[in-house]
C-alpha angles and dihedrals in degrees: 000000000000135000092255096047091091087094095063081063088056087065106051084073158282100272085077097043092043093054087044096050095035085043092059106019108150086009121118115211109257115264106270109212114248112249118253093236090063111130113257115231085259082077104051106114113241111276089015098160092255104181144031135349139191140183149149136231124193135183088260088063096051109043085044080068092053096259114140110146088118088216085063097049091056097042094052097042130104152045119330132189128197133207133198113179122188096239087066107268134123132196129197114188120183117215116188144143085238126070122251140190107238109003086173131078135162149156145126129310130206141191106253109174133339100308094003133112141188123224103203102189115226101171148070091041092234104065085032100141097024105130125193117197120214145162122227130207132176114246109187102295090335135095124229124209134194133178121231110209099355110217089207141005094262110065102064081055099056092039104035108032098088135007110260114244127215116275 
């Protein structure tokens, strides 16, 4: 199961969600180690978007994109903010007024190609292996994101909808 199927889950209700959310309310996930086959900073590619990333994603956003389940439009709105650290590691953290299930991810990232990068997920544990492929460009200040393969409809939404803007 991949990384961004988190949002099918979404739909299958709110009892879940809301036993996930009321469960670890206030609580941060544990720090997961970093593998030792992250890249050192010696391996990230010249210009690689090293650093903080925000964007936004309304319900605009997501029923333009043909989602209407309303439990998928809260789930997958929000605030989220990327991180690409030097050691190999990303972070996604999801801010919204609405509760969601996992508003953590994070992993490991790779150059793949020439402007191409792996998300290989770490946490949660349940999605531990699951790896997203993207390519990355500059845009001004921004940072623009696209989805190779995408596992689910989602995904492209949350990543593509908008650049990502430095955080």
């Amino acid at each position: 199961m991949s990384r961004s199927s988190i949002i099918a889950r979404g739909l299958l209700g709110s009892i879940a969600l809301v036993l996930v959310v009321g469960c670890s309310a206030g609580a941060s996930p544990a720090a997961s180690p970093v593998p030792s086959n992250a890249p050192s900073a010696a391996a990230v590619p010249d210009g690689f978007p090293i650093g903080t990333w925000v964007v936004t994603i309304t319900e605009a956003d997501l029923r333009a994109a043909g989602i209407t389940e309303p439990a998928g439009i809260r789930e997958n709105s929000g605030t989220f903010t990327r991180t690409y650290a030097a050691d190999g590691t990303w972070t996604v953290v999801q801010s919204s007024s609405e509760p969601v299930a996992m508003p953590v991810f994070r992993g490991t990232w790779r150059a793949s190609g020439p402007n191409e990068l792996e998300e290989t997920t770490t946490f949660p544990p349940e999605y531990a292996g699951d790896a997203v492929r993207f390519t990355w460009a500059r845009e001004g200040a921004n940072l623009v994101l696209r989805v190779v393969n995408p596992p689910d409809p989602i995904l492209p939404v949350v990543t593509e909808a908008h650049p990502w803007a430095p955080g």
